[in-house]
N, C-alpha and C positions, 0 to 999 in steps of 0.2 A: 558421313560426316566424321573428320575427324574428331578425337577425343583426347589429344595429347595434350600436355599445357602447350601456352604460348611461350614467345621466348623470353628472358628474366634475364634486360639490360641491366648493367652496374653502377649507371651515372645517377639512378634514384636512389640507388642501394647508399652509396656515398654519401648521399644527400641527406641518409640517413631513416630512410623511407621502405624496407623492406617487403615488396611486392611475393616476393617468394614463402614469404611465412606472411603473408596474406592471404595463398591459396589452401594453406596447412589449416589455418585458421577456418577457413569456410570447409573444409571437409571434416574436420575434427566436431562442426557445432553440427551437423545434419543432420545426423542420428538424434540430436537432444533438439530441434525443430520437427524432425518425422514426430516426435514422441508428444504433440502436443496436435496436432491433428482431429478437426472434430467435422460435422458437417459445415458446410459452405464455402473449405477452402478450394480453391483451386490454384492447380498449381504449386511448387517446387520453391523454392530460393533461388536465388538468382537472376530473378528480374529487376525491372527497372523500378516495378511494382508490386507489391502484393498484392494477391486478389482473390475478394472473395464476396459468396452470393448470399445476401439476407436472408433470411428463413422463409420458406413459402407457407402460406394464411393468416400472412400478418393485417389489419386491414388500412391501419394508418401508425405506419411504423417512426419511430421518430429515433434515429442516428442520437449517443448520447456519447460525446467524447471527453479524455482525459490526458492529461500528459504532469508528471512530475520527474524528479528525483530522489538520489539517497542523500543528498548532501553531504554532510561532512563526517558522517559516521564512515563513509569509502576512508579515511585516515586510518581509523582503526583497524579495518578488514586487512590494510596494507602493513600498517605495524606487525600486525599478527599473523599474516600472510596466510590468508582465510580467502578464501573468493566465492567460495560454493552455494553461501549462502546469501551474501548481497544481492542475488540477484532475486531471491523473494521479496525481499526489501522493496525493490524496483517495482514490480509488479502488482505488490500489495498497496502501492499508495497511489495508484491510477486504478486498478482494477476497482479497489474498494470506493474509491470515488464516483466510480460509474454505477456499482448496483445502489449506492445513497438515492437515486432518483427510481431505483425500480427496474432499473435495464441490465440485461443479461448481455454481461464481456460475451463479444464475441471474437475478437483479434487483438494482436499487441504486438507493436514493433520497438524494438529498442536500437537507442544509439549511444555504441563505443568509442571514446576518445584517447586513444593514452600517447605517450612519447614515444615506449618503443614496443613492437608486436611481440609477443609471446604468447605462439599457438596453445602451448599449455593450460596457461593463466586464461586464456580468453575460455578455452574450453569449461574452464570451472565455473568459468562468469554464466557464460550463457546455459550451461546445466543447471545451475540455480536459476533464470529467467526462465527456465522449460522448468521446473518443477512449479515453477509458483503459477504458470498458466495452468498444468495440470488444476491444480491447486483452485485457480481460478475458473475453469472449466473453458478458457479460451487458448486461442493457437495463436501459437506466435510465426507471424508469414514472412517477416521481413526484418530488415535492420541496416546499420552501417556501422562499418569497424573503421574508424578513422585514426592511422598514422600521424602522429604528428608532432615533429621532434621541433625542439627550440619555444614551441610552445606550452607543453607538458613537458618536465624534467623527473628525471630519475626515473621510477616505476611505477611515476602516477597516470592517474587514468579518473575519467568521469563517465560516467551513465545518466542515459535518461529513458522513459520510455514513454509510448503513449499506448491509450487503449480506446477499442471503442465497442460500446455496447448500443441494444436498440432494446427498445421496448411500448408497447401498445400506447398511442393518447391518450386512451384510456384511462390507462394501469399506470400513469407520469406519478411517483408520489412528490409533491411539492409542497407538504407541510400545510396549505391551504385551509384545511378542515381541523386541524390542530384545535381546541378548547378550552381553557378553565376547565383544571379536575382531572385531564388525562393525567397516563401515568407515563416516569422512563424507566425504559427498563435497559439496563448495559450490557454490555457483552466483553468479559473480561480480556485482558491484554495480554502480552505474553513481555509485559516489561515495557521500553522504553521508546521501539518501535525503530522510527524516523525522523524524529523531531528533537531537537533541542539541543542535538551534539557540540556547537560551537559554546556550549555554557557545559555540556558535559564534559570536552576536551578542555575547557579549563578549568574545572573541579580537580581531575585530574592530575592536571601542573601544580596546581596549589598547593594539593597535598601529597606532592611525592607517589602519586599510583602509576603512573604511567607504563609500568615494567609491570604492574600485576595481574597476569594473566586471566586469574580466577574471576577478576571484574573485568578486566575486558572482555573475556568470553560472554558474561552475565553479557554485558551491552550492546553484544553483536546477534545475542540471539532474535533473530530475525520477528519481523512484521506477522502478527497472524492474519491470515488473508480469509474473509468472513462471507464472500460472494454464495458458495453452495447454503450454508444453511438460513443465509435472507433470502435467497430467491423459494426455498424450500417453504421457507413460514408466507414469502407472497404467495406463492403456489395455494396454500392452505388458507388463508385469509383472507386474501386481497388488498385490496385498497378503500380508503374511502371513510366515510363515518364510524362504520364496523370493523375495520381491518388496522394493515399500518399505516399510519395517517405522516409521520415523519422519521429520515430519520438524518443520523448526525457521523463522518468516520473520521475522528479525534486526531486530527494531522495537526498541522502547525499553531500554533495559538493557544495549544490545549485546550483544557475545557471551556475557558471562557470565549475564547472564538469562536470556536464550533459547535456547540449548542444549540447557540440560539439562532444561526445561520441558517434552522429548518425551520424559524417560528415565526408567525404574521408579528407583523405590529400588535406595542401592544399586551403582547402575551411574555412572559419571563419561565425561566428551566430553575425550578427549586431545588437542588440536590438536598440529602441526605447524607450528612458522612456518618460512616459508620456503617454502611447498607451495604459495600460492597470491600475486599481484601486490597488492600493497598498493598502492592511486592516490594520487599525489602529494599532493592533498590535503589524505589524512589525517596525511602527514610534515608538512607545513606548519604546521597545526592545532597538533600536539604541540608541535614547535619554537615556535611561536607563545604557546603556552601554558606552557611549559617541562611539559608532560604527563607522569605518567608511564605506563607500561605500563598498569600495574590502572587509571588515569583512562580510558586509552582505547579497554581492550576490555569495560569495564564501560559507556562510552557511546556509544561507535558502532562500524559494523557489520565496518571496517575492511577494505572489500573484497568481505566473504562478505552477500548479502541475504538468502541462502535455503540450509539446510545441511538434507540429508538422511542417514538412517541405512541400509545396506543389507548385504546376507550382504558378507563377504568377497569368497568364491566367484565371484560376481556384477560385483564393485564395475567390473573392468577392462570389460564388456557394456556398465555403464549409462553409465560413462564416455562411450563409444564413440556411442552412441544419441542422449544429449546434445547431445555435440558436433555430430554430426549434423543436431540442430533448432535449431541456429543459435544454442545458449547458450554462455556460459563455465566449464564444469564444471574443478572441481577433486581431487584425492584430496587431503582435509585433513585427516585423522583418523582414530580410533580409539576404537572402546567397552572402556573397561578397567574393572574393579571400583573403588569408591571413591563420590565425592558433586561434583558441578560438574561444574568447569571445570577440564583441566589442562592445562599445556601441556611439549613437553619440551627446547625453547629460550626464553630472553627474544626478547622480540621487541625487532629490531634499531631 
């Protein structure tokens, strides 16, 4: 079989559509696709499909899928012409999404959209999508780089990705068992994540920052992706009355949407402020915006990326265990009777 390229007409090229650094592009990411390989893949890039084989001794496995984006924080990455790490971004708000119910990413395909190809740039993109699978502990099988001028202008470009994990009926955690008295405990953030950038990008305008690197940089630093050390603490506790009974990964809405997204009727998420380090940042942000409280735990994550539900009993063990695995755990809370979000100081 041959192995030569095919031939590379000039009437798409014209059209604005560069086939030829579309094949640059696909050998340039392969190395950073081999690099995220784990069991079940089979198969290469290249197909029509990715493919790959669920885990064997599962006994009633249940497919648990995600798909997001970065939104509008890709503005920034482009301002500052950063690419390397948008693509953790990408992966950390699907992947994290998937282990919220207990399931282990097992694959993750993303799709590229820009105006014009630049084998370079895309290289960078999908080395950050290969790191954050590492990261993730899933492989990324597949994707599509999509040309596309007249539609996208200049050097923009969009991503999305999907992911999907599986995990035992068993082992589903669905908040279900959640109680009056449990505790939360958070998982600190590494900043401002993925959420809120259309109110960040115009904090920005407002006050003349737009050119200031030092906070851009702050804002680009990438999603922390939390999948190894929850599957570690299921590993270690389980599920169920005794174990982790819910949990929450603080994407759009901020706190006040996501919270309470794991908890029966009924039941309300008490925070505590004060209990866990609020990054500089998010003071900036407020001050910047003259914000108030409900603006800014209604849109970002202020800290906490990832809040789980656990016994009481328990809470000071998982504490402990966390810390441990090298996260930032905190005791933030409490499950009381009611509806949301409460909290029982303003935040300072």
């Amino acid at each position: 079989m041959s192995t030569a390229k095919p031939p590379v007409g000039q009437a798409y090229k014209e059209a604005g559509v560069d086939i030829a650094a579309g094949y640059e592009a696909v050998q340039r990411m392969t190395s950073h696709v081999e690099s995220t390989k784990r069991p079940g893949v089979m198969g290469g890039i290249g197909g029509f499909g990715g493919l790959f084989a669920l885990p064997e001794g599962l006994q009633q496995p249940v497919l648990v899928s995600g798909t997001d984006g970065v939104g509008t924080k890709l503005r920034l990455a482009l301002e500052l012409d950063v690419h390397d790490t948008i693509g953790q971004d990408l992966v950390a708000m699907c992947a994290n999404d998937v282990v919220v119910q207990g399931a282990e990413p097992l694959f993750f395909l993303d799709y590229l959209a820009t105006a014009k190809l630049e084998p370079q740039r895309v290289e960078r993109i999908v080395a950050g999508i290969a790191a954050g699978c590492r990261m993730a502990g899933c492989a990324l099988i597949g994707g599509e780089t999509a040309e596309m001028p007249g539609f996208y202008h200049d050097d923009d470009y969009d991503l999305a990705g999907f992911c999907v994990g599986v995990v035992e009926r068993s082992q589903l955690v669905d908040g279900s068992q959640i109680q009056p008295g449990d505790a939360l405990i958070g998982l600190g953030s590494s900043g401002v994540h993925s959420n809120g950038f259309s109110l960040v990008r115009k904090l920005l305008r407002d006050t003349g920052h737009t050119q200031d690197k030092e906070l851009l940089q702050t804002l680009l630093t990438p999603t922390t992706i939390y999948v190894k050390p929850v599957l570690e603490l299921l590993q270690r506790w389980g599920t169920g009355a005794q174990g982790i009974k819910g949990m929450a990964h603080i994407t759009g809405g901020g706190l006040v949407e996501n919270i309470p997204r794991m908890l029966p009727q009924g039941l309300a998420a008490q925070l505590h402020w004060g209990s866990w380090p609020v990054p500089e940042i998010f003071r900036w942000l407020q001050e910047a915006g003259d914000l108030s409280s409900a603006d800014m735990i209604s849109t970002f994550n202020m800290g906490l990326g990832f809040v789980l539900a656990v016994p009481q009993t328990q809470a000071t063990a998982i504490l402990d265990d966390l810390a441990e695995m090298g996260t930032a755990p905190y005791l933030v809370g409490t499950i009381v009777s009611g509806e949301g979000l409460l909290w029982k100081e303003p935040m300072q």
